[in-house]
N, C-alpha and C positions, 0 to 999 in steps of 0.2 A: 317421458319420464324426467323429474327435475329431483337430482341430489344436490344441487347448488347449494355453497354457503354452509358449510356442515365441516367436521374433523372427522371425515372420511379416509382413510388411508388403503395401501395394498395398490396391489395391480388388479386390474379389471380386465374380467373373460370377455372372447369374441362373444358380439350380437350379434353376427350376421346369421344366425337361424331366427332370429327375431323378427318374422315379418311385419306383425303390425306396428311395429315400432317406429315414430316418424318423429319422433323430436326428442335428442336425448343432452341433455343438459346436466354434468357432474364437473361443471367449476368450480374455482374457489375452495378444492378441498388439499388433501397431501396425496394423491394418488400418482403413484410410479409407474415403470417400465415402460415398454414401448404401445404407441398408438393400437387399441383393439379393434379388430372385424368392427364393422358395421350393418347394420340392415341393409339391402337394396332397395328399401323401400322410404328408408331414411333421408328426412327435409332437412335438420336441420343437429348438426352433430356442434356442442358446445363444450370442452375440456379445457377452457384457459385456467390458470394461474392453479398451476398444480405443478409438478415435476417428472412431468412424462420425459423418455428419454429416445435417443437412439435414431436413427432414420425415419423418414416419413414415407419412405415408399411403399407402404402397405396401404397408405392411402390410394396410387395411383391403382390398386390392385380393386380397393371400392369404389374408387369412379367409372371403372372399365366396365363393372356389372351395378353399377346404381347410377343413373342417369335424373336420380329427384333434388339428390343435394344440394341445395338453395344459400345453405350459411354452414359456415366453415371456420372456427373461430379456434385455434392451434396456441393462441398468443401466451405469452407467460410460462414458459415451460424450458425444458434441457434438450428440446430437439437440438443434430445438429446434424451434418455433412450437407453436399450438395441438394439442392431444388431439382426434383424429378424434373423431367422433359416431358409430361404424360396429360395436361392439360387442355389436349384437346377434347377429352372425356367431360368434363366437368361444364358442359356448355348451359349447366341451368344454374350454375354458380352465381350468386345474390352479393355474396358476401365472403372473402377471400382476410383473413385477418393470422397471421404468420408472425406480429411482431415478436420482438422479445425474446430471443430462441439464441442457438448456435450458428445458425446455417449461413451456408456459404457457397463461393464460387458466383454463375455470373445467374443473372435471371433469365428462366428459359425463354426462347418465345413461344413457346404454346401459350404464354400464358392469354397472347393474342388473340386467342381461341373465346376467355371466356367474354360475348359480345353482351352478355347481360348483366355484367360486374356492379354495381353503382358501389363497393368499398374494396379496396385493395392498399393492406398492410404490412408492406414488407420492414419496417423500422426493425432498428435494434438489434442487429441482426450482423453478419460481414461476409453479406454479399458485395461485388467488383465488380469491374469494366463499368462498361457504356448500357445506358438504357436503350433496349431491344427497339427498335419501330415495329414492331407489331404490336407496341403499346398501343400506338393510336386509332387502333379499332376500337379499344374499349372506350366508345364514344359513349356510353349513359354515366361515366363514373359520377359518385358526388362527392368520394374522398382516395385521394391517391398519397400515403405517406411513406415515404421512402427514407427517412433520416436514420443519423447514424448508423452507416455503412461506407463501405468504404468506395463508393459508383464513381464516376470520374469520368471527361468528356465537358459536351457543351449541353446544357439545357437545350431541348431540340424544343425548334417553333411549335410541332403539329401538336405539344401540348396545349397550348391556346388555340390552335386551329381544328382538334377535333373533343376537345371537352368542356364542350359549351354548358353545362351545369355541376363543373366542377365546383364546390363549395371551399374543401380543404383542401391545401396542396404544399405537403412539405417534405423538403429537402434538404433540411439541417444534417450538417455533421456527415457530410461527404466532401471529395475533392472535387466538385465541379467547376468549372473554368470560363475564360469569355466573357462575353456581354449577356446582361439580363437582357433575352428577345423581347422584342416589341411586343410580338404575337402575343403575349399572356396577354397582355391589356382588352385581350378579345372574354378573358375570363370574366363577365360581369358579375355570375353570381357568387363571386370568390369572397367570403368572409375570414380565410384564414391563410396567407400567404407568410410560409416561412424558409427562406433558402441563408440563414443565418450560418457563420460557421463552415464558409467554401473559400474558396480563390475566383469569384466574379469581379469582374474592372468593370471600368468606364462607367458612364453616368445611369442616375437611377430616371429610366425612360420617362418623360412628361404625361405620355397617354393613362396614367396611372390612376386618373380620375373617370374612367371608362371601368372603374371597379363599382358599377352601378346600386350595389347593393351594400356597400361599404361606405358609398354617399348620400343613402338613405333615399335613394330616388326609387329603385324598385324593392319594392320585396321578398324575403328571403324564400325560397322554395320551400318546398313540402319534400320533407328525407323519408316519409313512410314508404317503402319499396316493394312488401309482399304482406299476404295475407300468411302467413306462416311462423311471424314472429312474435310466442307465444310468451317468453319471457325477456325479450330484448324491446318491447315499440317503439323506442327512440333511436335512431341507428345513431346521432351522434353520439349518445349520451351511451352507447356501446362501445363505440370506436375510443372515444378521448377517455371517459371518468377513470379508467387505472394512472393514468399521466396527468389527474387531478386542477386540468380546465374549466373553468365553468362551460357551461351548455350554452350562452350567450355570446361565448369572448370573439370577440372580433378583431382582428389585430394583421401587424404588419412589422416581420423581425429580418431586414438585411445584416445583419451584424457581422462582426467578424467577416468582412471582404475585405474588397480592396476599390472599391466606387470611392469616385470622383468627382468633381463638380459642385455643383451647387446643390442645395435642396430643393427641387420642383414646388412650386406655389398649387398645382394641382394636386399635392399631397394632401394640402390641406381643405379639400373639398371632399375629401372622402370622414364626411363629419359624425358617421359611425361609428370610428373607431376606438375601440376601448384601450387600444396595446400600439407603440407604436417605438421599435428599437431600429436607429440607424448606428449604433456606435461602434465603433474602432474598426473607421472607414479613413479614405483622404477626403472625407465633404470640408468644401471650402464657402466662403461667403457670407451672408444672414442667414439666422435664423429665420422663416417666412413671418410678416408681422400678420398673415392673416389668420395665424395658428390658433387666434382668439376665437372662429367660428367651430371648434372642436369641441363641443361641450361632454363628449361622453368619455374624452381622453383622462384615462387614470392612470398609463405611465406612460412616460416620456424617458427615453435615455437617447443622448446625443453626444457622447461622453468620449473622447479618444477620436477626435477630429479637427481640421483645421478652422472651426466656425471661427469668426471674427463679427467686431461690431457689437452692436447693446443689446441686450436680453430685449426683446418686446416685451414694453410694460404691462401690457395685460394678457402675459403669461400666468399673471399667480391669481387672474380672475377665474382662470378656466374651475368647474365647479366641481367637476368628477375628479382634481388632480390629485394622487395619491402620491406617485412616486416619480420623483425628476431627479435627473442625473445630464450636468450640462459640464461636467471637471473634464482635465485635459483638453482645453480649445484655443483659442488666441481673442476670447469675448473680451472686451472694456466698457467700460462705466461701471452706472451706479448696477446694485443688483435691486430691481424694482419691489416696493413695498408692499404690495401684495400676496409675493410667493411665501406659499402655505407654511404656517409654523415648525411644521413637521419636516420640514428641509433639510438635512445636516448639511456642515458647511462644507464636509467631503463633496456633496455635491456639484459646490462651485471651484474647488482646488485644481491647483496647475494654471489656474486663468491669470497672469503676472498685469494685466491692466486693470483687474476687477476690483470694484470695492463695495463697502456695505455690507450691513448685514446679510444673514450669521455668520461673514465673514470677520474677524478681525482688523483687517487693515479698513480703517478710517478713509472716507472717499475727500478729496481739496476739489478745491473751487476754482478753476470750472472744472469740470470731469475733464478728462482725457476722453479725445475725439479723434478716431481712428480718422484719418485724410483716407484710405482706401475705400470707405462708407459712402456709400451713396444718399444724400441729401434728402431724398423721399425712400420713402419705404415700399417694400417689393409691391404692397398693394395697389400702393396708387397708382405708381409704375404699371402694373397691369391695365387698371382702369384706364391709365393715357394710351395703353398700346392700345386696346379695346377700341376707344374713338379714332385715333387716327386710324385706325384699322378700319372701320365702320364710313368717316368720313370720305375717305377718298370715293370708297364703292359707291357712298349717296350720289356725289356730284356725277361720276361717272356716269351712274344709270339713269341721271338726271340730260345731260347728255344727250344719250344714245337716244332717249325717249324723244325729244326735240326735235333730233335731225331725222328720228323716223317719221315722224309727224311730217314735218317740211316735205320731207320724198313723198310722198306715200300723195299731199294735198296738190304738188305741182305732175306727178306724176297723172292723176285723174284727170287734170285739166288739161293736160297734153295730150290723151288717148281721146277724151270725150269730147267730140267740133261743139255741140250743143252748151254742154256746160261750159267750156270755153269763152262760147260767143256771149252767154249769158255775163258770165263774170267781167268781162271787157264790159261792157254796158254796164252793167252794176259800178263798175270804176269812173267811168264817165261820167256817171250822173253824180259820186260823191265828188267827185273831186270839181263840178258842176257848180253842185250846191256851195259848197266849199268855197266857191268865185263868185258866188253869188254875197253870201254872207261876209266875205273878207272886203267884198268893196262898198257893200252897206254902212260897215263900221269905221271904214276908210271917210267917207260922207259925212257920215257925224262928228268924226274925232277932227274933219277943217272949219266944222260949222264951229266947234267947243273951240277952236286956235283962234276963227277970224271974230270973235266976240271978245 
């Protein structure tokens, strides 16, 4: 049954004498009160963005006697109170989508339970504490989004070590803490990483170009999950289109932390990426100059950090650039000729060495040349560590190849009497002829003197 999309109002009676009823889909209208009965025989229960209210525990009460529920989509509504503990029931659970509600307290771990999950949306929401580990069974996810709430803790590693076809993974707009783990850089098929808007330090990990499908090296997976999704077929285009995403976006938002360091040069190999916000962090150093290989990059904010040094000049080549934001940093020079007309000059504001347009202050001759700046650009820099890195290992295995050769040819002639004897004789006779030939020419060269 599909009422979707309609000025449906009222509270809606129990289904659950409705056996043959397996797909019922009445979002998108005004319907109130609390969550109704369901079928036991129902795949796929759809009620988002209406104003249902009240607890959800009547739900655990149709999972206990319906064992089919495959998609579960709650999002957009006045639920509130605590997250049953009752998930162990729901083990055919496809699709688990909760955002946008009241609820609260901490997340059970039954939710550990459902092992066939591939979306789980707890957003928007103020749930607390720490993420459960018995998250990390739900090894098939393709989207786990947990933002705004109120979780807190360390991003624990076994999310990169058990959801290897994580796709989305966000975490905005909680208190999370620490270092961003290494372990995510195991996420390759990750098109959407957002932990913007926490309390994360230290540097943003280099392995970051192990984001294999964000550096266009693999392709993106197939999110089609069951045959029972009769008016949703796209699960992303489920999951995101109320938070008004394209279906495409690909991107990468640490913002609002507290990271450190420099900006990794492997950032800029994930040449995918449509969306890319590190601002109002401590990043210190250059801009990467190899940011030029990002052609599908459309925003860029780097804004509220200690960047220093010259904008790379073909910055304003990049083709897809829409929206840059580089104000608040410690940049000098010129601001290159190229960046897109559509720049305000808010963009480049706070920067006290910068000049050029669309800024006002006039750039003299010669520019101001940060002494901190290093001479060559990150790129080439790379390039040099690359060889020397490469070199040593050639001569090296140059080397070792050599002196196995030598062992391995005096070695034989040692064990073998025959080849031995042979090769002595073999020496004698060169070294023979040798004595033969050097006193023939000895001959000639007194006959050519005494003439």
């Amino acid at each position: 049954m599909n009422l979707s999309n309609n000025m449906l109002s009222g509270k809606i009676p129990s289904f659950s004498s409705k056996l043959n009823l397996s797909v019922l889909d009445m979002s998108d209208n005004n319907f109130t009160g609390p969550i109704p009965g369901i079928s036991p025989n129902l795949m796929s229960l759809i009620l988002a963005n209406n104003a249902f209210s009240g607890p959800i525990t009547s739900i655990c009460e149709s999972l206990v006697a319906n064992n089919s529920l495959s998609f579960l989509d709650l999002s957009y509504n006045l639920l509130s109170g605590p997250l049953p503990d009752c998930w162990k029931y729901g083990v055919n659970l496809v699709v688990l989508n909760l955002a946008m509600n009241n609820l609260s307290g901490q997340i059970p771990a039954s939710i550990g339970h459902l092992i066939h999950l591939k979306a789980l949306r707890l957003d928007m929401n103020s749930f607390s504490g720490s993420l459960p580990s018995s998250l990390k069974y739900l090894t098939n996810l393709f989207v786990i989004d947990l933002g705004y709430n109120m979780l807190s803790g360390k991003i624990p590693p076994w999310i990169g070590e058990s959801f290897v076809n994580l796709m989305i993974l966000r975490l905005t707009v909680n208190n999370f803490s620490g270092k961003i783990p290494y372990w995510l850089c195991q996420l390759k098929h990750l098109l959407y990483l957002d932990l913007g808007i926490n309390q994360l330090s230290g540097t943003i990990p280099r392995c970051v170009d192990n984001f294999l499908t964000m550096a266009k090296i693999e392709a993106e997976l197939s999110y089609l999950y069951d045959p029972y999704t009769v008016y949703r077929k796209d699960l992303l285009q489920t999951l995101i289109k109320r938070d008004n995403l394209p279906l495409k976006f690909i991107g990468i938002n640490l913002s609002q932390n507290q990271l450190s360091g420099e900006i990794p040069v492997e950032l800029t190999r994930l040449v995918g990426l449509v969306f890319l916000d590190l601002s109002h962090n401590d990043l210190r150093g250059a801009i990467p100059s190899a940011i030029d290989t990002m052609e599908y990059l459309e925003v860029l904010d780097l804004s509220g950090n200690n960047l220093s040094c010259s904008i790379p000049p073909w910055i304003g080549d990049l083709p897809s650039l829409r929206y840059l934001n580089l104000s608040y940093n410690q940049l000098s020079g010129k601001i290159p000729s190229g960046v897109p007309s559509l720049v305000p000059a808010s963009s480049f504001m706070k920067n006290k060495k910068l000049c050029g347009l669309p800024l006002e202050k006039a750039c003299s001759v010669p520019f101001y040349d940060d002494p901190k700046c290093r001479v060559k650009n990150q790129q080439d820099m790379e390039h040099e560590d690359q060889d020397h890195d490469e070199l040593p290992s050639f001569y090296i295995s140059m080397g070792i190849g050599f002196i196995t050769a030598i062992w391995v040819y005096w070695t034989v002639l040692l064990l073998n009497e025959s080849w031995r004897k042979a090769y002595l004789k073999l020496v004698d006779k060169v070294v023979e002829e040798i004595r033969v030939i050097a006193a023939g020419l000895r001959t000639k060269l007194e006959k050519l003197v005494s003439r």
